[in-house]
N, C-alpha and C positions, 0 to 999 in steps of 0.2 A: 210341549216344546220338543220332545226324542222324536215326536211323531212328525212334526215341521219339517225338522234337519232330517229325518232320513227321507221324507217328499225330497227334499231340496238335495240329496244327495244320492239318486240309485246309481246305479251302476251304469248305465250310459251313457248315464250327465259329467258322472265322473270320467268317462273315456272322452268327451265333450268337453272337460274341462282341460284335460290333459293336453290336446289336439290343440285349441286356443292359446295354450302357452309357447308353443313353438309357435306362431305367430307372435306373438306379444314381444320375443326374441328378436324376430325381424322387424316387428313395427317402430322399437326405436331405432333401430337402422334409418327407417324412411324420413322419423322427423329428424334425425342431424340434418339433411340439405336443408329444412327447414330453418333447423337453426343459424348457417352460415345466411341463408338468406334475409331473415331477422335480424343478421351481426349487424349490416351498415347502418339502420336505422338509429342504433343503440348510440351512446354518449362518444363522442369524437375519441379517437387515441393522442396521449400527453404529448406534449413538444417533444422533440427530439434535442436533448442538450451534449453539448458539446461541452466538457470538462476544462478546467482552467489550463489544467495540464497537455490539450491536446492542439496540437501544429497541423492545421488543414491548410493544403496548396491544392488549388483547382477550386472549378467552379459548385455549386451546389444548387439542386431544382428541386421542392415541392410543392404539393398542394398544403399542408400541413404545419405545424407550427415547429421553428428551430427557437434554441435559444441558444447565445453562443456564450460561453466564459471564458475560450481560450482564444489562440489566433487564427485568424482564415485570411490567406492570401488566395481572391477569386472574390466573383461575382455570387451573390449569394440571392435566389428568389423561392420565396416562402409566401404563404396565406398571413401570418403573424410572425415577426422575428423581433425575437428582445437582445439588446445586447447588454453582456453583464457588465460590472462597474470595472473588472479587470480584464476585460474582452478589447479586441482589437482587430479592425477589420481592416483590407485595406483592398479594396475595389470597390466595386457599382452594387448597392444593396434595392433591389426590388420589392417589396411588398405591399399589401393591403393595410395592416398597421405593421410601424415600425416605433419601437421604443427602446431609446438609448439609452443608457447609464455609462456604457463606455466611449472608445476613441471609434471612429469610422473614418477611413481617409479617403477618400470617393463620396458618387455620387449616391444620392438617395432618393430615392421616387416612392410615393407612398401616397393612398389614401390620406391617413390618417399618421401623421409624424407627429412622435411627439421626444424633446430633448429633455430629460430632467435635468435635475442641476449638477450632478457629475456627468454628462457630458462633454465630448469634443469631437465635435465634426469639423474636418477639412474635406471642404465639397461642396457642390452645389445641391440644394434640395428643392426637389418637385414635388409637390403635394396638392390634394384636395381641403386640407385642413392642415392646422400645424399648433401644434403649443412648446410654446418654449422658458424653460421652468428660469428662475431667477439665478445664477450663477451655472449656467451653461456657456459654454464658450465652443461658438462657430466662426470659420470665416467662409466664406464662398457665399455667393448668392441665391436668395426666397422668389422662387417662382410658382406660383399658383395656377392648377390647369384643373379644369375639368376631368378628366381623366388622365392621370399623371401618369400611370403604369405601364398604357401603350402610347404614349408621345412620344418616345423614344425612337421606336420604329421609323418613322418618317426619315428622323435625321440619319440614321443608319446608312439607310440606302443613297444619299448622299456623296459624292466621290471625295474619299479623301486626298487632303493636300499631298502632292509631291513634293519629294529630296532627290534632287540632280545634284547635289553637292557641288 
């Protein structure tokens, strides 16, 4: 076995070895970009939540998921947006799903809307699907579209009514 490990060891395997380790230094340098580019693949990052405690004025845009427990005065578009049972929104809410527990006082467009039964929406809601749990309470009008996300758009560009007072 001594006579193995000193084969596998002479002296300018050992300088050989030596030499490879300052590479080996640098080599994980090279795979970090590797690994940001690996990052997106990996499991989504959490909603982003908003505290019961926190007063948001203005609007909100992601691809991602919010969850709100506190108040948001503004339009709010998200990928998933849940509102909490003590949350209160009060503008036009956009998303893919939308799941309520709290008040919303706007409109609501959504693939997938769904009202539990604490609940209360004032506003109209547009959706591709809708469930609305037993002891939810809305008023404003169910309209059902095909694509409810970008319907919007149309009416936009629409001229709004004039005040000549």
């Amino acid at each position: 076995m001594f006579s193995k490990s000193k084969i596998n060891e002479p002296g300018p395997k050992t300088d050989d070895a030596a030499k490879p380790a300052a590479p080996e230094a640098a080599a994980p340098a090279s795979p970090r970009p590797d690994n940001f580019k690996a990052s997106p693949p990996k499991a989504k990052p959490p909603a982003s939540i908003l505290s019961a405690d926190l007063h948001v004025t203005g609007n909100m845009r992601t691809t991602g998921d919010i969850q709100v427990e506190g108040t948001v005065e503004g339009d709010i578009r998200a990928h998933l947006l849940t509102v909490g049972e003590s949350a209160t929104i009060k503008g036009e809410v956009i998303a893919d799903d939308v799941v309520v527990n709290g008040r919303i006082v706007g409109r609501v467009r959504g693939l997938k809307v769904r009202l539990t039964a604490t609940a209360r929406v004032e506003g109209d809601i547009i959706h591709k699907t809708i469930a609305i749990e037993s002891g939810a309470h809305f008023e404003g009008s169910v309209q059902r579209q095909d694509d409810p996300l970008n319907a919007g758009k149309p009416k936009a560009t629409a001229p709004a009514p004039s005040v000549d007072g």
